[in-house]
C-alpha positions in Angstrom: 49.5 -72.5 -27.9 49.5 -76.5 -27.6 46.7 -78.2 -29.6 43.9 -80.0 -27.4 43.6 -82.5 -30.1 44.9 -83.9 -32.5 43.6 -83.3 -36.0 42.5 -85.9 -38.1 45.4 -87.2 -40.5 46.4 -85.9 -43.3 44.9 -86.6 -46.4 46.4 -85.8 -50.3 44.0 -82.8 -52.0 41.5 -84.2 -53.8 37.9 -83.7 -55.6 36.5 -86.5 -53.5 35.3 -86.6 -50.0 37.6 -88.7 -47.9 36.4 -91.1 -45.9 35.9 -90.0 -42.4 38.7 -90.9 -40.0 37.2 -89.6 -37.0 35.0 -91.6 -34.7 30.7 -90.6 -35.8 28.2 -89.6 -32.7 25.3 -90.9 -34.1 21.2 -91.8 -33.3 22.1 -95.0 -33.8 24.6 -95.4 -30.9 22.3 -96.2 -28.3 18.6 -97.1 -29.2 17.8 -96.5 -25.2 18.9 -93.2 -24.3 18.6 -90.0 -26.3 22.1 -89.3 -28.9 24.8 -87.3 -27.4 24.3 -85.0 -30.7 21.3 -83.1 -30.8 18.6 -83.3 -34.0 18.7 -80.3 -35.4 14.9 -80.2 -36.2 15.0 -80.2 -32.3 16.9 -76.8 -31.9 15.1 -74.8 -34.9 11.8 -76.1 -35.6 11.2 -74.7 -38.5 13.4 -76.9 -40.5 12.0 -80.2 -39.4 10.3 -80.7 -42.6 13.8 -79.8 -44.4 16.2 -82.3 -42.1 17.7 -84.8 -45.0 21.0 -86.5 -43.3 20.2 -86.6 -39.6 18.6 -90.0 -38.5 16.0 -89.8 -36.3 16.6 -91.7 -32.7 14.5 -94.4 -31.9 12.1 -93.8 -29.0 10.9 -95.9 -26.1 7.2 -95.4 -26.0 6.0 -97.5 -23.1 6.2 -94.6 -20.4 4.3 -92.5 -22.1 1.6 -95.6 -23.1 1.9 -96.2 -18.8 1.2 -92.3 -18.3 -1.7 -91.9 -21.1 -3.8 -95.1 -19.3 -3.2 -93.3 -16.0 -4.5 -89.7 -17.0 -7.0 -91.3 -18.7 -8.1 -93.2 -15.3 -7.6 -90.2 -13.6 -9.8 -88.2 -15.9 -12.4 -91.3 -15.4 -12.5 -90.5 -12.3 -12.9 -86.7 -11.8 -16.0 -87.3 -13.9 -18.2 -90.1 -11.7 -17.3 -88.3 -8.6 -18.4 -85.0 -9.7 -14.5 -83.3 -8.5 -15.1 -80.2 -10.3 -14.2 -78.2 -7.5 -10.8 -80.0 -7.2 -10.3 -80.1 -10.7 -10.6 -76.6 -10.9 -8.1 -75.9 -8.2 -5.6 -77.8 -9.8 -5.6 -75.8 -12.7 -5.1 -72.5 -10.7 -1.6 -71.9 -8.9 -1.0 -70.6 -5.6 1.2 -68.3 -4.6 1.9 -66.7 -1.2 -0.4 -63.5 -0.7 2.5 -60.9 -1.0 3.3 -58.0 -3.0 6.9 -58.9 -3.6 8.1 -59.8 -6.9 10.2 -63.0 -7.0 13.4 -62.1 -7.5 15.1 -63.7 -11.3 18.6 -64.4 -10.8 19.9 -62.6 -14.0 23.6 -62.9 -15.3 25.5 -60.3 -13.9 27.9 -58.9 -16.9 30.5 -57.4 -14.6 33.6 -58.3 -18.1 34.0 -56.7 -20.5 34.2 -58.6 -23.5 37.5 -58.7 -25.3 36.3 -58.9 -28.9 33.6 -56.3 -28.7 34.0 -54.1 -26.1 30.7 -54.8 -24.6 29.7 -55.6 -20.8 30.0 -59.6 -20.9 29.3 -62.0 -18.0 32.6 -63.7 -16.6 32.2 -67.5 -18.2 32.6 -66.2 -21.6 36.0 -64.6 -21.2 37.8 -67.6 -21.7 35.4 -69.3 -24.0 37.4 -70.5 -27.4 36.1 -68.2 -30.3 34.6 -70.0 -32.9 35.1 -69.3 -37.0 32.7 -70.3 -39.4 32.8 -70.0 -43.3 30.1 -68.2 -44.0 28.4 -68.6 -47.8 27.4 -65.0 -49.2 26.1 -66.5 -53.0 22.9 -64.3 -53.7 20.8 -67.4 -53.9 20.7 -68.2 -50.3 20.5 -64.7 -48.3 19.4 -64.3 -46.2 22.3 -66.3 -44.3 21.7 -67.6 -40.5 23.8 -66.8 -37.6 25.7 -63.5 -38.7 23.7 -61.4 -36.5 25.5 -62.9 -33.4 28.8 -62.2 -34.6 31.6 -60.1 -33.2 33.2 -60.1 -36.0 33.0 -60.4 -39.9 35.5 -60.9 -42.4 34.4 -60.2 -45.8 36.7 -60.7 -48.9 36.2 -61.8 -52.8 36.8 -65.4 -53.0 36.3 -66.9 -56.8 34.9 -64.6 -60.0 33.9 -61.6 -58.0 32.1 -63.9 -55.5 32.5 -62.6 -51.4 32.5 -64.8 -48.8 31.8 -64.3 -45.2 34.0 -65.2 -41.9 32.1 -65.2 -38.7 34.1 -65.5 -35.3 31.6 -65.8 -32.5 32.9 -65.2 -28.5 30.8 -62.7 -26.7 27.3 -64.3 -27.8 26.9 -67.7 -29.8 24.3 -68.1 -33.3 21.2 -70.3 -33.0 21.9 -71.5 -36.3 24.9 -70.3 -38.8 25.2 -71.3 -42.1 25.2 -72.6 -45.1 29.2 -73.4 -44.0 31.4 -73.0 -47.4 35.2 -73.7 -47.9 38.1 -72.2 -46.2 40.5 -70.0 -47.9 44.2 -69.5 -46.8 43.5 -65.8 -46.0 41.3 -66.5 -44.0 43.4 -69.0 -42.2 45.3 -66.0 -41.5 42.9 -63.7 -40.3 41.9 -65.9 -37.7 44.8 -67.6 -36.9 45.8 -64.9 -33.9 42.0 -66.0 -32.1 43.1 -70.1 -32.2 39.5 -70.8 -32.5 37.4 -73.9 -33.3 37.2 -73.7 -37.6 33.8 -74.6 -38.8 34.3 -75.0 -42.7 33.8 -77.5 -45.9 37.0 -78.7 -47.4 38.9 -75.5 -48.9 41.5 -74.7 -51.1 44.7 -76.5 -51.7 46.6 -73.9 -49.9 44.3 -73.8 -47.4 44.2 -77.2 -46.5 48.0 -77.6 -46.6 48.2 -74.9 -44.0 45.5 -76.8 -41.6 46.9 -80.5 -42.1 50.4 -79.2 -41.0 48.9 -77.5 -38.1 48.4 -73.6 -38.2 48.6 -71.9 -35.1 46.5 -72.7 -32.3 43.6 -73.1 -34.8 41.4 -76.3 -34.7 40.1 -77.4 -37.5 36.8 -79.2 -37.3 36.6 -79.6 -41.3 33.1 -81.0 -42.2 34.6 -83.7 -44.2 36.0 -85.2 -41.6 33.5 -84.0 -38.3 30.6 -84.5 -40.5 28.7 -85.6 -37.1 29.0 -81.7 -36.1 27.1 -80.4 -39.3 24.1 -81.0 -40.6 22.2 -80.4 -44.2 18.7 -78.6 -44.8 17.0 -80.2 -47.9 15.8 -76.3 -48.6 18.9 -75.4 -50.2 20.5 -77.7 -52.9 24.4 -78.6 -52.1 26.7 -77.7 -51.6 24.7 -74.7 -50.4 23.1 -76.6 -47.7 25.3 -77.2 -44.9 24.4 -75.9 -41.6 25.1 -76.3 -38.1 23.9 -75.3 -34.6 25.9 -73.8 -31.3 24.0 -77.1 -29.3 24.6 -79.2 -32.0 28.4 -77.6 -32.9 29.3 -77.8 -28.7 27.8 -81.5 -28.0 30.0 -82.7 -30.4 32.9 -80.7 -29.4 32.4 -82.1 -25.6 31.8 -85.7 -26.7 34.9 -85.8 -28.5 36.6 -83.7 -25.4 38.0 -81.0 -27.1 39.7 -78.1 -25.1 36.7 -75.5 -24.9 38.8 -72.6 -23.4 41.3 -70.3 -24.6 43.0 -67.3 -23.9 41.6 -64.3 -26.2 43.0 -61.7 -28.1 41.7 -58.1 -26.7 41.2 -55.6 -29.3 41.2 -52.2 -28.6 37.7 -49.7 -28.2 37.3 -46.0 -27.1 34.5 -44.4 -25.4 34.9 -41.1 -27.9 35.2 -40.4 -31.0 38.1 -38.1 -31.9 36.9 -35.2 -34.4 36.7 -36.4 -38.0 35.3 -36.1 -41.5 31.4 -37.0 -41.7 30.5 -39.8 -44.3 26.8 -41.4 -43.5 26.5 -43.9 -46.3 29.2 -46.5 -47.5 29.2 -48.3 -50.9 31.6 -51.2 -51.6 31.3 -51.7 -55.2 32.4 -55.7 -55.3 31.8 -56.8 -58.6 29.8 -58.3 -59.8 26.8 -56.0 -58.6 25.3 -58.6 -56.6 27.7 -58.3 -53.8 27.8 -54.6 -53.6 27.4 -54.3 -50.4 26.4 -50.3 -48.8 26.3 -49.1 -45.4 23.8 -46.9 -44.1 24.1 -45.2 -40.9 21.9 -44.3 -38.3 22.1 -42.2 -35.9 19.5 -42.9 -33.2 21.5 -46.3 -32.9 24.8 -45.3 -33.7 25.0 -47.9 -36.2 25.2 -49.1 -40.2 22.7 -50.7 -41.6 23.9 -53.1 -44.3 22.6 -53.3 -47.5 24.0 -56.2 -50.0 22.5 -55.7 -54.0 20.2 -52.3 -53.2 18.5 -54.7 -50.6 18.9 -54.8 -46.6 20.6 -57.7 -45.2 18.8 -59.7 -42.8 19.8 -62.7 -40.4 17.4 -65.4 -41.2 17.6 -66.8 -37.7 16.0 -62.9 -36.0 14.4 -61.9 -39.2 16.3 -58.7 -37.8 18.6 -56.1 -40.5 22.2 -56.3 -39.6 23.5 -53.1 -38.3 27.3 -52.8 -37.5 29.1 -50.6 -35.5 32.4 -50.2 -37.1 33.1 -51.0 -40.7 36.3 -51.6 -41.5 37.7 -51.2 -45.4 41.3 -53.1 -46.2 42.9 -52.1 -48.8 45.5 -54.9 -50.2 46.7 -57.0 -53.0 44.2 -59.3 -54.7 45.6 -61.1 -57.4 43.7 -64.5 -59.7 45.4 -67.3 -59.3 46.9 -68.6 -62.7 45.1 -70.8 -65.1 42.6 -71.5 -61.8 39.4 -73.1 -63.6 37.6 -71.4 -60.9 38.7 -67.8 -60.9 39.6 -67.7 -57.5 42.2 -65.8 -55.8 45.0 -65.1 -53.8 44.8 -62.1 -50.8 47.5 -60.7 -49.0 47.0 -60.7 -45.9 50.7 -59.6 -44.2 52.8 -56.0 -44.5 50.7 -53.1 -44.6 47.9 -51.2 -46.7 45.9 -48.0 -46.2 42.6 -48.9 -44.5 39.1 -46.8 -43.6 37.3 -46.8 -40.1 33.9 -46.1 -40.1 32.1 -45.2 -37.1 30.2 -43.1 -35.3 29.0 -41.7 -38.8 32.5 -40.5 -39.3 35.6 -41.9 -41.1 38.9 -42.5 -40.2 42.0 -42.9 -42.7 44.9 -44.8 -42.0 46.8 -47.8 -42.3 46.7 -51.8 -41.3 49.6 -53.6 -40.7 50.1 -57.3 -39.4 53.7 -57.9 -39.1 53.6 -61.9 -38.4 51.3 -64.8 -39.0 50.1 -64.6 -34.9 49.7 -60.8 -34.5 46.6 -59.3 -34.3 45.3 -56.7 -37.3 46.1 -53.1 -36.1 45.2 -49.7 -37.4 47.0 -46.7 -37.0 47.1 -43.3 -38.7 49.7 -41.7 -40.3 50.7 -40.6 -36.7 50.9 -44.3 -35.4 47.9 -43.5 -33.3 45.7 -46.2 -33.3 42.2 -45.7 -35.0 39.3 -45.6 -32.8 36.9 -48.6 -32.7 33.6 -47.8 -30.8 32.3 -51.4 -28.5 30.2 -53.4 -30.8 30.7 -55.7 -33.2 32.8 -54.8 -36.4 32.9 -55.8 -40.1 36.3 -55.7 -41.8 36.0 -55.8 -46.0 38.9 -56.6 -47.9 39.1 -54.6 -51.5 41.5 -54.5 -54.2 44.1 -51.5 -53.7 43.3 -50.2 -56.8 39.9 -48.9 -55.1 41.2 -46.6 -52.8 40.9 -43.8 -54.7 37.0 -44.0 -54.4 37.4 -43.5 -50.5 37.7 -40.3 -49.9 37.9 -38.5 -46.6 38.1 -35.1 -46.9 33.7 -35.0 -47.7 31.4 -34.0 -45.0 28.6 -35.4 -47.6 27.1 -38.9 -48.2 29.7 -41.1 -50.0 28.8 -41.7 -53.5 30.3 -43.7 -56.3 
């Protein structure tokens, strides 16, 4: 798929932030009209106390001087001339005498989205997914945004630590973050979607792959888009990086970026074939901070997920993250050598038995991506592929060497 844009130059791997070599929307553009980027303390209110690197636009306060003299005249004069009466009617609206409701032009959702499944209206078919990096360090859950997402990537990253992939299509976040660094593997995962790539600098491989051009992904790296990003003084950097879908889209328009795409359809049935029942799901990431459990519930017909014994929320709803398919992948994860960081490589290509929950059942079977553009599929052992109920849907990425506490052949609650 042709790039809409070119990506800002290369640049040699290095500890430092570069400078950056794309051109800044900022406040300070125009000092008559309102920016082009929207303040985030605008979006989420909340946060306006915790806004540190956004300036604030100037603002032109003679029409509002001009319109408090005039209500105040007006007001004047309702009170010599006694207008009560008037006054009064002002206040209350009139509507025809009729018994008819006013029709609300809703969206009709006559699609059907091509990453969940779901009923979708049409102007979001074609809309360019969107990846973002999400952080998953104890400190700040809960995270915003993930709530909204179709799908989740989850995978350790550095000493045991998981990190978060969000690709957003159907619906778009409020707020998501804090934004963290990219990873090659998940440079793979998404690479098939050629969405927009919301991250924070990355690994050396990573970065390689995005500076050469990697698929149809484009890379809007905070280090050199820093005008699409902003950071919340609540959290202490780098865990403090955040942006928002108004904030995210203005600058993608201002800087004319292609905003559709063609999407990648995965694949969702409407019933469950008979399997195994398993209610509860524990993912024993190490350390035990990140264990993450699934809980399921039937009167939703979804997982609740649970991250350290405690329920996950999104901090945007205040609502518990429920799922509707959890997927397990089983691969390679090796350290990298002598890496001061612990972090590590993933495979990501070939196959590896996998585990579909849903429905409150589980599934046993095998991924397989055969190239760097194709899609993740999951068949069993008959080359059937696995069912996926329409929803959204987490896939976790675990050591091989786990497998063996998956088992499928238990109509009890999983335990390890």
């Amino acid at each position: 798929m042709p790039k809409s844009k070119n990506i800002a130059p290369a640049q040699k791997p290095t500890t430092k932030r570069p400078t950056d070599t794309k051109k800044k929307v900022s406040a300070r553009s125009s000092r008559t009209t309102k920016p082009i980027i929207p303040i985030l303390s605008e979006v989420v209110p909340e946060l306006k106390d915790h806004i540190i690197s956004q300036p604030q636009p100037n603002q032109d306060y003679s029409y509002w001087q001009a319109l408090g003299w005039f209500g105040a005249g007006m007001i004047g004069i309702l009170i010599t001339t006694g207008s009560a009466i008037w006054l009064a009617s002002l206040k209350q609206p009139h509507y025809p005498t009729s018994n008819i409701t006013p029709a609300v032009n809703q969206p009709l959702l006559t699609e059907i989205s091509p990453l969940t499944g779901l009923p979708t209206r049409p102007e979001t078919m074609t809309r360019r997914p969107w990846a973002v990096v999400v952080e998953n360090f104890f400190t700040v859950r809960p995270q915003a945004g993930l709530g909204a997402a179709d799908i989740v990537f989850e995978s350790p990253t550095e000493g045991g630590i998981t990190r978060l992939l969000a690709i957003y299509q159907s619906s778009l976040p409020k707020l998501v973050g804090p934004v963290r660094s990219a990873r090659s593997y998940f440079n793979d995962w998404i690479r098939p979607f050629s969405p927009f790539y919301s991250h924070s600098g990355g690994s050396d491989r990573a970065l390689q792959q995005l500076r050469a051009g990697y698929g149809g992904i484009i890379d809007i790296n905070e280090f050199f888009h820093g005008a699409a990003y902003e950071r919340i003084s609540k959290f202490t950097p780098p865990h403090n990086l955040f942006t928002t879908t108004e904030r995210f889209s203005s600058y993608l328009t201002a800087n004319k970026y292609e905003l559709e795409s063609a999407v990648p359809k995965l694949s969702f049935v409407d019933t469950l074939p008979p399997a195994p029942t398993i209610t509860s799901i524990t993912l024993p990431y190490l350390p035990e901070e990140y264990e993450v459990t699934y809980e399921y519930q039937p009167a939703s017909g979804t997982y609740q997920r649970l991250v350290d014994g405690t329920t996950q929320l999104d901090a945007t709803t205040n609502q518990v993250l429920t799922v509707k398919n959890v997927v397990v992948l089983f691969t390679d994860i090796e350290p990298i050598p002598n890496d001061p960081l612990l972090r590590v490589e993933l495979r990501t290509l070939g196959t590896g038995e996998a585990r579909v929950y849903t429905g409150g059942q589980v599934y046993s079977g095998t991924w397989r991506k055969t190239k760097p553009d194709s899609l993740i599929e999951l068949v069993d052992n008959s080359g059937q592929i696995l069912p996926l109920q329409p929803g959204n849907t987490w896939f976790s990425a675990m050591d091989s060497s786990k497998v063996i506490n998956f088992p499928i052949n238990l109509n009890i609650p999983l335990s390890l």
